[in-house]
N, C-alpha and C positions, 0 to 999 in steps of 0.2 A: 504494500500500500504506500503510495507516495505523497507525500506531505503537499498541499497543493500550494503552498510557497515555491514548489518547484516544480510542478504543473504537465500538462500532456506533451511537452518536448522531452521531459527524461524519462515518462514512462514509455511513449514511444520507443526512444535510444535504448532503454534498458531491456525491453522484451525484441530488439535487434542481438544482445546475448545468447537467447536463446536458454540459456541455464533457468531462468526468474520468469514469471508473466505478471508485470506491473502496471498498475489503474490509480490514479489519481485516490483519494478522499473523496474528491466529488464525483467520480464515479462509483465509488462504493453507497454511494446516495447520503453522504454526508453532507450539511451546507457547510458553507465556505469562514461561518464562524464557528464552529463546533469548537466547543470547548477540550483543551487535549486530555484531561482527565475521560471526557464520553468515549474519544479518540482512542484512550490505551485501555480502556475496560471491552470497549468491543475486540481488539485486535485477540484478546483469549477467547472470546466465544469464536471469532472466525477461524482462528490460528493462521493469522496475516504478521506477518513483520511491518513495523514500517521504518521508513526512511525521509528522514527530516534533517536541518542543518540547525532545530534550535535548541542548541546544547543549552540554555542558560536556562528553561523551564521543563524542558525534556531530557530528564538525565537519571544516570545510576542510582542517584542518593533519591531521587523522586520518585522512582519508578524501577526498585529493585529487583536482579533476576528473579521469574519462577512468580512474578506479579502480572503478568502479559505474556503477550504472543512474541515481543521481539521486539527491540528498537534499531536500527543500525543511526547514526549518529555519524552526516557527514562535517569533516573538523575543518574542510578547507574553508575559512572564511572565502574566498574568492573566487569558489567556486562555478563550474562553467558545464552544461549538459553535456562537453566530450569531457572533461578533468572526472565529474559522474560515474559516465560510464566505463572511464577508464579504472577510476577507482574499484568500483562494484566489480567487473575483469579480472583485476586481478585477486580479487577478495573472493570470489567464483572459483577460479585455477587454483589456489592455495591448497585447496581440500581441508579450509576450517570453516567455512558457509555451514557445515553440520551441524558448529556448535552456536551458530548464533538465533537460533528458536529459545526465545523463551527469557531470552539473556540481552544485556544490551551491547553493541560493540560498536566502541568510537575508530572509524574508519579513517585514515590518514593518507597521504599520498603514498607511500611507502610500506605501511603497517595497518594493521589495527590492534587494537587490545578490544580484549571479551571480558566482561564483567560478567561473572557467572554465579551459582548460587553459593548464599553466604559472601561475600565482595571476593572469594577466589578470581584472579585475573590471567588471566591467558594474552601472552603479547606474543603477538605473528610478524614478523619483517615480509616483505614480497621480494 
């Protein structure tokens, strides 16, 4: 599920992967204010991930592993729908996409770290 701050250009790009099939918020039939608390309580009943870039009210310490469906957390501030998809790419190829159900994992150009259950962390370099 894709944060519609970042809208149907990287959900497009990101189901170009092939690995993911990604839909907006507001294709999930969410309005375009939905609160992120309605936002991460649905994502367990669907067992949807989502992917957003607003670490400052969507994060670990808010929304701890094994509370939801998944957050992935992208960290580039200056982010761009190919830096996205380049990121999500490599984060796919890795073979730790596994563990990021359920858990949240701050995505980087380079790495991500998985915050998993109990604050256990898992840091991936690409």
């Amino acid at each position: 599920m894709i944060d519609n701050t970042f809208g149907a250009p990287v959900a497009e790009k990101l189901n170009d992967l092939g690995a993911v099939t990604a839909k907006t918020t507001k294709e999930y039939g969410f309005s375009e204010n939905a609160h992120d608390d309605f936002i991460i309580n649905k994502l367990r009943d669907t067992k949807h991930l989502l992917l957003t870039h607003d670490y400052n009210t969507i994060n670990e310490r808010k929304y701890p592993a094994c509370s939801h469906g998944g957050i992935i957390l992208i960290m580039n501030r200056r982010w761009t729908v190919e830096t996205i998809h380049e990121d999500m790419k490599a984060f796919c190829k890795s073979g730790f996409r596994k563990h990021a159900p359920h858990c949240v994992t701050r995505l980087y150009r380079k790495k991500a770290i998985i915050f998993q259950h109990e604050n256990e962390r898992l840091e991936i370099d690409f």
